[in-house]
C-alpha positions in Angstrom: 0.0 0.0 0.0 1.2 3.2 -0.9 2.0 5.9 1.5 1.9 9.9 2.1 4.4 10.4 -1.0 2.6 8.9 -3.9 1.5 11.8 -4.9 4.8 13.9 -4.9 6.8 14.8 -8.0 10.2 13.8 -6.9 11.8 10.8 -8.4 13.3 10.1 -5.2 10.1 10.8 -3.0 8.5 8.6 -5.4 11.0 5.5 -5.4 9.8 5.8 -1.5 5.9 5.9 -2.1 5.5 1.8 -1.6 7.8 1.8 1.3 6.0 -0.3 4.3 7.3 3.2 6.4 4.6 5.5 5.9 6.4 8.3 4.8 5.4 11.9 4.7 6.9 14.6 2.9 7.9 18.3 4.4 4.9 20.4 5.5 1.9 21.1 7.5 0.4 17.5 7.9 3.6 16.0 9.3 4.5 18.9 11.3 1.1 18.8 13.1 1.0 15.2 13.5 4.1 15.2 15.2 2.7 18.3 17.7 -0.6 16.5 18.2 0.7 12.9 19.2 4.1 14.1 21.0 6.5 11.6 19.0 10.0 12.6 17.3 10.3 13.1 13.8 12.9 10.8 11.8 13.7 13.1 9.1 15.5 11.3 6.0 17.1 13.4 3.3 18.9 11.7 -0.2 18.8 12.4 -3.5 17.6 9.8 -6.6 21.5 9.1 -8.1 22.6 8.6 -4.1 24.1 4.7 -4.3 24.3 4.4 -0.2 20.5 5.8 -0.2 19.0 2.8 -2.2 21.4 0.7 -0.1 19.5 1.6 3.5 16.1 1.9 1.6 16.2 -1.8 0.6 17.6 -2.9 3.8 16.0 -0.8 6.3 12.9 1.4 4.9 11.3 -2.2 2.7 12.2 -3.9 5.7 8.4 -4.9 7.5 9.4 -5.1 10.7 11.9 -1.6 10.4 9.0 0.5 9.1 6.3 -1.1 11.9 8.7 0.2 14.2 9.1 3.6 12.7 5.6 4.1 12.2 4.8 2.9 15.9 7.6 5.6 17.4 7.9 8.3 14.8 6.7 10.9 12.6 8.8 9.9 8.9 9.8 12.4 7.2 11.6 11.7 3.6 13.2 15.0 1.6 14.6 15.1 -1.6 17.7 17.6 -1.2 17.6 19.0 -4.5 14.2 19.8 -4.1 14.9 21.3 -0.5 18.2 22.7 -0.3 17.2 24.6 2.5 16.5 21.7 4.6 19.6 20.0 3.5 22.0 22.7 4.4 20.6 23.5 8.2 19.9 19.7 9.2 23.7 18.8 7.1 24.8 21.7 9.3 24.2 19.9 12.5 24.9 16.5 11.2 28.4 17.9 10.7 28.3 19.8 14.1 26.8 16.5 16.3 29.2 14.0 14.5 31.6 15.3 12.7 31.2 14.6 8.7 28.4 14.6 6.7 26.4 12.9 3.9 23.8 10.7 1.9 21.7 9.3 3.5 21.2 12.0 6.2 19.0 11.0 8.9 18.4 13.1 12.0 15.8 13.1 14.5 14.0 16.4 15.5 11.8 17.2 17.9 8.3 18.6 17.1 9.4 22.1 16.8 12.5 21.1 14.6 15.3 21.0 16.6 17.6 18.3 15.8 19.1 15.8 18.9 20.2 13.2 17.1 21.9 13.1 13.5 23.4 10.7 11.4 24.1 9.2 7.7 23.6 5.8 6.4 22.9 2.5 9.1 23.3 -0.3 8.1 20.6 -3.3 9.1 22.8 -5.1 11.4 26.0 -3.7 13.7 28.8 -3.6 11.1 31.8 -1.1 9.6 31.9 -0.1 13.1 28.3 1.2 12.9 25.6 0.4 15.3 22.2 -1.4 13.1 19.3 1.0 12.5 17.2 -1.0 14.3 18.8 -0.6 18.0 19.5 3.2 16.4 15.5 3.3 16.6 15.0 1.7 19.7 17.6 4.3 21.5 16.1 7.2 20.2 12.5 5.9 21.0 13.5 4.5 25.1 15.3 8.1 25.5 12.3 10.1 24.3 10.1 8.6 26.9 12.6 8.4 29.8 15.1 11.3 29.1 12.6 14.0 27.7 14.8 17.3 29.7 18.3 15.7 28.1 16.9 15.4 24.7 15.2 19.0 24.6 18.8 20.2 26.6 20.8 18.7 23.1 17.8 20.1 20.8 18.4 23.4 22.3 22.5 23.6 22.7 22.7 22.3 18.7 20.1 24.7 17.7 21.6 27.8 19.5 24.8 26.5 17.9 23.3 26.7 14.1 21.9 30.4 15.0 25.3 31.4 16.6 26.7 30.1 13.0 24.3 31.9 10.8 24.7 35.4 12.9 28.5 35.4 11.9 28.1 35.2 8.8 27.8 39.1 8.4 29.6 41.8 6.1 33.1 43.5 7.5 35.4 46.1 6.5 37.1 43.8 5.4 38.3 43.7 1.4 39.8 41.5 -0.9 42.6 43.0 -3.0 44.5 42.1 -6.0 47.7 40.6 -3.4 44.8 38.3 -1.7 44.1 36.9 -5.1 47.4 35.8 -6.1 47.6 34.7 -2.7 44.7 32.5 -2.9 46.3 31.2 -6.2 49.4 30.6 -4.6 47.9 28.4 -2.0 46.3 26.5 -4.9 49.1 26.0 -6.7 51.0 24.9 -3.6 48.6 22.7 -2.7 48.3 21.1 -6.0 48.5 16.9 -6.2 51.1 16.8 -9.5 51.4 13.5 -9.2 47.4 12.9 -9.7 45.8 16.0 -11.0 43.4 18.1 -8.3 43.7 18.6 -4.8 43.3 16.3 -1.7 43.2 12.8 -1.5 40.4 10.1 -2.9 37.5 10.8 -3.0 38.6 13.4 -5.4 36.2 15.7 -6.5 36.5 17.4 -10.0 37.0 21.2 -8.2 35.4 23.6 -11.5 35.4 26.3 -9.9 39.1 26.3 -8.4 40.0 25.8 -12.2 38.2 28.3 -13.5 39.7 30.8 -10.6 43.0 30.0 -11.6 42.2 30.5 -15.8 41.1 33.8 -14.0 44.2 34.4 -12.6 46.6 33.0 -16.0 44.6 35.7 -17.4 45.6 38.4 -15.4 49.4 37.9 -15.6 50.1 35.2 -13.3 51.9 32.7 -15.4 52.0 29.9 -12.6 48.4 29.5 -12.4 47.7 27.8 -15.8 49.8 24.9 -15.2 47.6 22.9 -12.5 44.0 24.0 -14.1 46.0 22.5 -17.5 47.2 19.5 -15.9 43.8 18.6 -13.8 41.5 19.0 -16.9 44.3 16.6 -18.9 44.1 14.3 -16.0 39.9 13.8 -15.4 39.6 13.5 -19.1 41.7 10.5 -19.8 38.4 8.5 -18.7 37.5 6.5 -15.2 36.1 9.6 -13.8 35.2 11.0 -17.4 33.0 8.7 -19.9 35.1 8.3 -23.0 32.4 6.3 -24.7 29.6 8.5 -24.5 30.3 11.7 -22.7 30.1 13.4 -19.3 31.6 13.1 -16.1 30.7 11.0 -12.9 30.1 12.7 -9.4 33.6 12.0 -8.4 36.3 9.3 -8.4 37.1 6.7 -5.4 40.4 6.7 -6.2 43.5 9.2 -6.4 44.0 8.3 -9.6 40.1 9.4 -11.5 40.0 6.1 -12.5 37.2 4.5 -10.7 34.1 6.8 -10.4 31.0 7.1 -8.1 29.1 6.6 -11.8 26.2 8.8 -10.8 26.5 11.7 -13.4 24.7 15.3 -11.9 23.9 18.0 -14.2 25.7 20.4 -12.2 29.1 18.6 -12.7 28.8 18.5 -16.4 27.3 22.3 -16.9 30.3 23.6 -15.0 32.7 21.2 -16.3 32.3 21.8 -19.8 32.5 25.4 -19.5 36.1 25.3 -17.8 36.8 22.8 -20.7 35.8 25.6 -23.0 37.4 28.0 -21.4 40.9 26.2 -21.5 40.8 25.5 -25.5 39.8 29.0 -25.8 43.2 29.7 -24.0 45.1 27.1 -25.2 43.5 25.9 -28.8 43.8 22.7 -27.9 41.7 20.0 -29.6 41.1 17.9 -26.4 39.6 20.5 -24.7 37.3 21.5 -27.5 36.2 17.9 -28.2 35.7 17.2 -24.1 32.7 20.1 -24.5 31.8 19.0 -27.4 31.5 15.7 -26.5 30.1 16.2 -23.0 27.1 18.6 -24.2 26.1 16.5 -26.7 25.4 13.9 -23.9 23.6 16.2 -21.9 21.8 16.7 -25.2 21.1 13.1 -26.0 20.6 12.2 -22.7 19.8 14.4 -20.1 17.1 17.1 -22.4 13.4 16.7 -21.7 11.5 17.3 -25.3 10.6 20.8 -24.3 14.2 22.0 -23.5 14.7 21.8 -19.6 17.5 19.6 -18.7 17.4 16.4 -16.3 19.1 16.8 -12.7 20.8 13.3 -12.9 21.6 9.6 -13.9 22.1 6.9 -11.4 25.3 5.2 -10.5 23.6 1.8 -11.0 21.8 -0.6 -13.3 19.9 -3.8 -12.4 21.2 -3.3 -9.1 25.0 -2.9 -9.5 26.5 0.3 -9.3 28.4 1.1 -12.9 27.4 -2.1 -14.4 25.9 0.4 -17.5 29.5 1.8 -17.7 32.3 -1.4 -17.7 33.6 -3.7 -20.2 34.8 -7.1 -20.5 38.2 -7.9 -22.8 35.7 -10.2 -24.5 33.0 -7.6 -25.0 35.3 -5.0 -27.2 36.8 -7.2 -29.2 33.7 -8.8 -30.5 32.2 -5.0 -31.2 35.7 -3.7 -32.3 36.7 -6.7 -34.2 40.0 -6.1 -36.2 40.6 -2.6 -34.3 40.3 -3.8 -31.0 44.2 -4.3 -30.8 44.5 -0.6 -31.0 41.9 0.2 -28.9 43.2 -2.1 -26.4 46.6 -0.2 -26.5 45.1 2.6 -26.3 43.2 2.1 -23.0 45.8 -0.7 -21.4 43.2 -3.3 -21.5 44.4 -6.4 -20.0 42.1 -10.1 -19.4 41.9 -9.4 -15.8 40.1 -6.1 -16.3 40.9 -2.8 -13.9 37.8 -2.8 -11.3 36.1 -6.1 -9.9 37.0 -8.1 -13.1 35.8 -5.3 -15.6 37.6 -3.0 -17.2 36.7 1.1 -16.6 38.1 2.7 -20.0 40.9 5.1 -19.2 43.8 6.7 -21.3 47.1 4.7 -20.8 49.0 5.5 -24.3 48.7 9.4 -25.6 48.0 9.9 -29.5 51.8 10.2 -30.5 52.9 6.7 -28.8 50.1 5.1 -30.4 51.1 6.1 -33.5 54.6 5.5 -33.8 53.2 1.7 -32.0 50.9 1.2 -35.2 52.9 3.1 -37.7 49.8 5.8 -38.1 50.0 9.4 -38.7 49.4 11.0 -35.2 46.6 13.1 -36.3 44.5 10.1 -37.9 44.5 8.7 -34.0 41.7 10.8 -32.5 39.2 10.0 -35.1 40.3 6.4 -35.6 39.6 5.9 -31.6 36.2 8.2 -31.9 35.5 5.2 -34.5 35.9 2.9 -31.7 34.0 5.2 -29.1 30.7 5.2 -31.2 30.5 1.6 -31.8 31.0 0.9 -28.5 28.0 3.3 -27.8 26.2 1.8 -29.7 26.2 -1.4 -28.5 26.4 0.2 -24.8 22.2 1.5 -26.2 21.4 -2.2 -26.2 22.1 -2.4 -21.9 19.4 -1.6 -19.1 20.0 2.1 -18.6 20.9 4.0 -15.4 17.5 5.7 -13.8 16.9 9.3 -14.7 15.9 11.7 -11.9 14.2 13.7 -14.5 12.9 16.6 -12.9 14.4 19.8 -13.9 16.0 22.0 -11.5 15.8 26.1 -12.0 19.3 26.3 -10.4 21.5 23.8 -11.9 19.3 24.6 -15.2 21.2 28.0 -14.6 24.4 26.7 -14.4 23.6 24.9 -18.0 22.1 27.7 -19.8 25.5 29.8 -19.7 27.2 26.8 -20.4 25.8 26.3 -23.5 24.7 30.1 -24.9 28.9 30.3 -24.0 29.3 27.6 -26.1 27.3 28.8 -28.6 29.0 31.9 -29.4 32.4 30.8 -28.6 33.3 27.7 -30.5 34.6 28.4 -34.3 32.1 26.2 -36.2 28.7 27.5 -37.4 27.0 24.2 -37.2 28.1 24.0 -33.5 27.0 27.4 -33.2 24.0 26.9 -34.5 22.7 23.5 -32.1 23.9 24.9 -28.9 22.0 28.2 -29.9 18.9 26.3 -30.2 19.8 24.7 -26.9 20.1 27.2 -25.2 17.2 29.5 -26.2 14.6 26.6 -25.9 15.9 25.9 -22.0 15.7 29.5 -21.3 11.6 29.9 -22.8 11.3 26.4 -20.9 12.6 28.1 -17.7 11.0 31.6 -18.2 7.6 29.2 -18.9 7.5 26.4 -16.7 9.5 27.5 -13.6 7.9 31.1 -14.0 4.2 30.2 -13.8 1.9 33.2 -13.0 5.4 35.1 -13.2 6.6 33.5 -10.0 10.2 31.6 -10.2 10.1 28.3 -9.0 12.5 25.8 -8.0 11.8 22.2 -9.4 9.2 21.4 -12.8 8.5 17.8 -13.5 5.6 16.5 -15.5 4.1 19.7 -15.6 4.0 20.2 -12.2 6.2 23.0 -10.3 7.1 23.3 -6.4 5.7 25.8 -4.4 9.5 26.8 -3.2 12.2 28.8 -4.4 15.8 29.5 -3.1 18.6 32.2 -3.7 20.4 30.1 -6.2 17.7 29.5 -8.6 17.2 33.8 -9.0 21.2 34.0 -9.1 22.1 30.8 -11.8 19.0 32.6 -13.6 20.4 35.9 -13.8 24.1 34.7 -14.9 22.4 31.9 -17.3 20.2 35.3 -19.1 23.1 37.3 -19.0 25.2 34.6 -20.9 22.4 34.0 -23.6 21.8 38.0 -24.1 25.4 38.4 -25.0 25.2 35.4 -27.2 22.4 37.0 -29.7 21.9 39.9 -28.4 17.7 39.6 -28.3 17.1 42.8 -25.4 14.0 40.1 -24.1 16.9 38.5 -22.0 18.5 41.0 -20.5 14.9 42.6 -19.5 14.4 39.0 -17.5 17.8 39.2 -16.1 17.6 42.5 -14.7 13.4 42.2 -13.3 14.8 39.0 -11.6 17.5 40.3 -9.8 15.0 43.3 -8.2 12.9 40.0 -7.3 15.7 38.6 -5.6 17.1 41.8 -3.7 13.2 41.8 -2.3 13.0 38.5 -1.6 16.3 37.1 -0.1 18.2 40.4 0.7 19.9 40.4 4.8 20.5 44.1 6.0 23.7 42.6 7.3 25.0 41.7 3.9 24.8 39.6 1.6 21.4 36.8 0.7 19.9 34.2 2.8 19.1 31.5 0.7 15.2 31.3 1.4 12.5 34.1 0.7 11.5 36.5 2.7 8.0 34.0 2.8 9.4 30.8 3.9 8.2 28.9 6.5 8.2 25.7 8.7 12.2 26.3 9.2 14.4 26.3 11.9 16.1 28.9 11.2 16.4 31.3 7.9 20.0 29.6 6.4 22.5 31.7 5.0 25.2 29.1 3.5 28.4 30.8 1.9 30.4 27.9 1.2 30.9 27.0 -2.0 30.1 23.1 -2.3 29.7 20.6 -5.7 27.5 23.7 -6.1 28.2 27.8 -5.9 26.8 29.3 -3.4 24.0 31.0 -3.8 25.5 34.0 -2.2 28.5 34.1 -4.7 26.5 33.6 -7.6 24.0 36.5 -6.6 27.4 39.1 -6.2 28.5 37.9 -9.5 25.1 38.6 -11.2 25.0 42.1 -9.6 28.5 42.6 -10.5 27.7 41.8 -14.4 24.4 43.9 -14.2 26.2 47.1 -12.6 28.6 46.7 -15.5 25.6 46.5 -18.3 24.1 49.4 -16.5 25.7 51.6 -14.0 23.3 51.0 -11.2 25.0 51.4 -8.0 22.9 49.9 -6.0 23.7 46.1 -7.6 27.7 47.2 -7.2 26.8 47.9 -3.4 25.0 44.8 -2.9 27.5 42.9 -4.4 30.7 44.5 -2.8 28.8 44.2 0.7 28.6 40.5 0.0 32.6 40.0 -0.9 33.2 41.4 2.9 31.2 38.2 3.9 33.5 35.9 3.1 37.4 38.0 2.9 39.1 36.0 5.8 37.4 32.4 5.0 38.3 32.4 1.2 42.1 33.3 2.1 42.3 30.3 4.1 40.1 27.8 2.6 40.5 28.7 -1.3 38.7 25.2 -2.8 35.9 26.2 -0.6 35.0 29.3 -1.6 36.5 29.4 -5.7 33.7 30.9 -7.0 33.6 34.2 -4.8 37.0 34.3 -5.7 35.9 34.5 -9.3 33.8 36.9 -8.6 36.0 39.4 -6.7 38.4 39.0 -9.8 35.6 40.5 -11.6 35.3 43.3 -9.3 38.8 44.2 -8.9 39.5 43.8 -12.3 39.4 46.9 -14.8 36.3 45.2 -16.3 36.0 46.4 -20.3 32.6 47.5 -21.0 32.0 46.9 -24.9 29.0 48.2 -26.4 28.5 48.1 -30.4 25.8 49.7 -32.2 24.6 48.9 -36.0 22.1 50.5 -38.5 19.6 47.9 -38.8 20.9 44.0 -39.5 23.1 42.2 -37.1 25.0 40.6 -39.5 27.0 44.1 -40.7 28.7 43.6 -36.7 29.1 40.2 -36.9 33.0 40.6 -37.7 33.2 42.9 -35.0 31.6 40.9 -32.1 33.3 37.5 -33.3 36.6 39.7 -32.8 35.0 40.3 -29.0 33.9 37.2 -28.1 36.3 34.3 -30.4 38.7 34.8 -27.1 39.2 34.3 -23.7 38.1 37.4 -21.6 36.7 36.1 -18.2 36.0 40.9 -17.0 34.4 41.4 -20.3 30.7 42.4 -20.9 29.5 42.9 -24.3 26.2 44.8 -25.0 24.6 45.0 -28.8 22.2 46.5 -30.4 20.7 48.7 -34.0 20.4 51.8 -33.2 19.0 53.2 -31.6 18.5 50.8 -28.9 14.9 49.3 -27.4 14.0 50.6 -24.0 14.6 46.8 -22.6 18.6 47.4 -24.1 21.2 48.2 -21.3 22.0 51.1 -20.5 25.6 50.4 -21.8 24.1 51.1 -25.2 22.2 54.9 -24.9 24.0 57.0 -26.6 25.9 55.8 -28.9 26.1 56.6 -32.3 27.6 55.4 -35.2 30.9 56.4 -36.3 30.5 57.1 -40.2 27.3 55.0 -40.8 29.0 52.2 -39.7 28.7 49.5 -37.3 30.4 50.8 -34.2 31.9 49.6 -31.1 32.7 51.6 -27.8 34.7 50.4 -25.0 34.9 51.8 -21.7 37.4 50.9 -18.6 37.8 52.3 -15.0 35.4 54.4 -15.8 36.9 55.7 -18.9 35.9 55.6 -22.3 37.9 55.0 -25.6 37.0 56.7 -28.7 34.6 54.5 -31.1 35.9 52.3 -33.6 34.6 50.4 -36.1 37.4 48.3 -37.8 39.1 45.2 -36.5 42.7 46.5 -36.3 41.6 49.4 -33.8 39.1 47.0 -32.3 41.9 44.5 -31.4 44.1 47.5 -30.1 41.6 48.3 -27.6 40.9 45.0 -26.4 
């Protein structure tokens, strides 16, 4: 019989709705019933692609005798965290305070008004790995709630007053971040840097986006030092393991030191950040890895991860019929009876021996670069990428013919976000039309989806599945927005995105806005919280925080509104001391304060009537690498919804016309390429 969540539009509350527990998800009914009848709530939060959260849900939560328990002692409580990132972050807060570490499965018990006395991650059945068995976890928690009521509302309140004591530091200083702090943070980077490996800190080793994209920041600004590890890391994740060389995209993380042996779940928010530093480094560099990794890795979002109407899926699982990567592995057998006659190259290629890499199977990674596999086969060296992407796409083919990891297919506004700039950056970047063209497309159908779906009755939501939208919405989803807008305006130039961009960023200074600095990350309206949470860390995810100072930063630049620069520089005194010391943690303000100490170049470019006449001129712009530059475009005169970077501004001899400004200062017009290139 199903319970409380069969009617929810999470793939994850839904994988839950025939558990014997009965279930309820966040709100009103669950939060009264746990009032009215006086019993703890068991709150468990996961996600759909979590591996160790189908683990306890098929030992412990389709256990009979488990959920009899639960239902006799408890008030059940399941959350999806990318639905409720709110949740996640105060109840992952304590977890972390009461034990320690943190992570998926969280499960913490609350009292009736919230407070959390007990926390947790995943139990196993029975005592084992040095873990007590849910069961006598249960049994604990239910004796000491009826014998030891004052010491369980004494830890409620002491971890409580300690998560309020948290969220009242986190307010603006004096404090500023100057040009010396960045190379500083660099420095530490660098430093810290695994050369032996690629990244930084031992397995599990995450991918880190946003450290490498601060330090392609940094390359660009002089520091010669700081393109060598971002170089290196993105060399090292793409030889495959962590990165899927068959058909695409990147896994959560890898297990090893070595990216070899991923967690196989693949997230959205990996992928949408991933291939943009990708992008980012060819555009640097010009090197045809890099280009073919994006490539590669949006056309698997596309293929695989795209619902028909243009959002984009938050994840795929890490297993298949039960066994985690089984979609993913190879036997010796296997490839050479798909790549018949060139599976002696391939097998060079990729080191492929009979006894396989991982638990008998073999996980595809790099082991000979194009140049030694050419002089071993007696091949011209640039014949070897395309005679391995041969390989690739038969492989994927008959990888089609497997049982397929589970989709969590509802569609997130945030990590959507993330995506859209990926792609619109893409799009305008990347030197063939016909790429051009698709990721265009792309882009401009997620952003009507988003403006559509996640917008209904012109309110921005946070999750859309099946045409059905969540009542919430959090900091991150306005902020990803913004930047995702901004990124598709100055991709082609229609004023419609820019006037979204802008009337969502006065939403969010109403609705999230602290008078002590900076965003919390729920509206002004929330309710049924603990407390209102202000996260600043950067995590797998930005901050909301940092991505709200860099959208107010890029909209002061388009338009010389003060108060956005204000907001923005009061939220980089949040975090001046903690992103000195802990660099990996908060990468993307550090991005972001780049952009605000930078001497940002304002480019406007004006045309008589058809696009195409300043086409030369804005591919000059925008075919490069330039991380503090904002480009505005428009006929002339401008629309009313154009940016205010654009008024006034006429053309120089009847011809399209570009203008840039710096430090305040502008440059005379020009409107051929050799002056255009002089100024830039």
């Amino acid at each position: 019989m199903a319970n409380q969540l069969i009617n929810e539009s999470s793939p994850y509350l839904i994988q839950h709705a025939n558990n014997p527990v009965n279930w309820y998800p966040w709100g009103d009914e669950a939060l009264t019933k746990a009032h009215t009848e006086n019993k703890p709530i068991f709150l468990s939060i996961g996600y759909a692609a979590c591996h160790w959260c189908h683990v306890m849900a098929h030992e412990s939560f389709e256990d009979e005798e488990t959920a009899a328990f639960m239902n006799e002692h408890f008030v059940n409580i399941k959350v999806d965290r990318e639905e409720r990132p709110d949740l996640d972050a105060i109840y992952m807060q304590a977890t972390v305070a009461m034990t320690g570490s943190g992570g998926w499965p969280m499960s913490v018990f609350l009292t009736p008004d919230l407070k959390p006395f007990y926390t947790g991650t995943y139990f196993p059945p029975v005592q084992r790995y040095n873990m007590p068995a849910f069961r006598d976890v249960l049994a604990g928690i239910a004796r000491a709630w009826k014998e030891e009521p004052d010491e369980i509302t004494r830890v409620g309140g002491q971890v409580s007053s300690h998560l309020q004591s948290a969220m009242s530091s986190a307010q603006a200083s004096d404090i500023a971040l100057t040009q010396n702090d960045l190379d500083a943070a660099a420095k530490s980077l660098i430093d810290s840097y695994d050369w032996g490996n690629g990244g930084w800190g031992a397995a599990p080793k995450f991918p880190q986006p946003m450290t490498i994209e601060f330090l392609l920041r940094r390359h660009m600004t002089g520091n010669a030092d700081a393109l060598k590890p971002a170089i290196h890391v993105l060399k090292a994740m793409s030889r495959g393991g962590m990165y899927d060389v068959v058909g695409g995209g990147f896994s959560r993380y890898s297990v090893d030191n070595f990216w070899r042996v991923p967690h196989f779940e693949k997230m959205l928010y990996d992928n949408a950040q991933l291939a943009r530093a990708y992008l980012h480094a060819w555009q640097i560099t010009k090197e045809p890895h890099f280009k073919r990794i994006v490539i590669e890795t949006l056309d698997f979002l596309t293929r695989e991860m795209t619902h028909p109407a243009g959002g984009f899926y938050s994840s795929l699982d890490a297993d298949s019929e039960g066994e985690e990567g089984k979609f993913y592995v190879w036997t010796l057998e296997e490839i050479r009876d798909i790549l018949k006659e060139d599976s002696e190259f391939f097998e060079a290629a990729y080191g492929i021996a009979e006894r396989g890499n991982w638990e008998g199977n073999t996980i595809l990674q790099r082991t000979l670069d194009d140049a030694s596999l050419a002089a071993r086969f007696k091949l011209d060296p640039e014949t070897v990428p395309a005679k391995l992407s041969d390989s690739h796409s038969r492989l994927l083919s008959a990888r089609a013919s497997r049982v397929r990891p589970g989709t969590d297919d509802k569609i997130l506004t945030a990590w959507n976000g993330l995506m859209l700039g990926a792609v619109a950056e893409a799009s305008r970047a990347l030197d063939e039309p016909d790429l051009q063209h698709k990721y265009l497309i792309l882009a401009t159908r997620n952003a009507e989806f988003l403006l559509d779906a996640l917008r209904p009755s012109g309110s921005l939501k946070r999750s859309w599945r099946q045409g059905r939208a969540t009542n919430e919405v959090f900091l991150e989803d306005y902020a990803a927005l913004i930047l995702g807008l901004l990124e598709l305006y100055q991709t082609d130039f229609q004023d419609k995105w820019f006037a979204f961009a802008q009337e969502l960023a006065e939403e969010m200074i109403e609705l999230f806005n602290d008078p002590n600095g900076g965003f919390f990350d729920t509206s002004k309206d929330s309710k049924e919280l603990l407390l209102r949470p202000k996260d600043l860390q950067d995590n797998a995810t930005p901050s909301g925080n940092a991505l709200a100072c860099e959208a107010l930063l890029k909209l002061a630049a388009f338009t010389d509104n003060g108060k956005y620069r204000d907001l923005a520089e009061r939220s980089l005194g949040l975090i001046a001391n903690h992103a000195l010391r802990y660099p990996t943690s908060f990468a993307r303000w550090l991005s972001a304060a780049d952009f605000a100490l930078g001497n940002v170049k304002q480019v406007a470019v004006v045309y008589e009537a058809d696009p195409d006449e300043a086409q030369e001129l804005l591919q000059t712009i925008q075919s490069e690498y330039r991380p503090n530059t904002i480009v505005a475009a428009s006929s002339h005169p401008p629309s009313e919804n154009a940016p205010t970077l654009l008024l006034d501004r006429p053309l120089k001899d009847g011809r399209p016309t570009v203008y840039v400004c710096e430090g305040f200062v502008c440059k005379m017009p020009v409107n051929t390429i050799f002056d255009l290139q002089g100024l830039l």
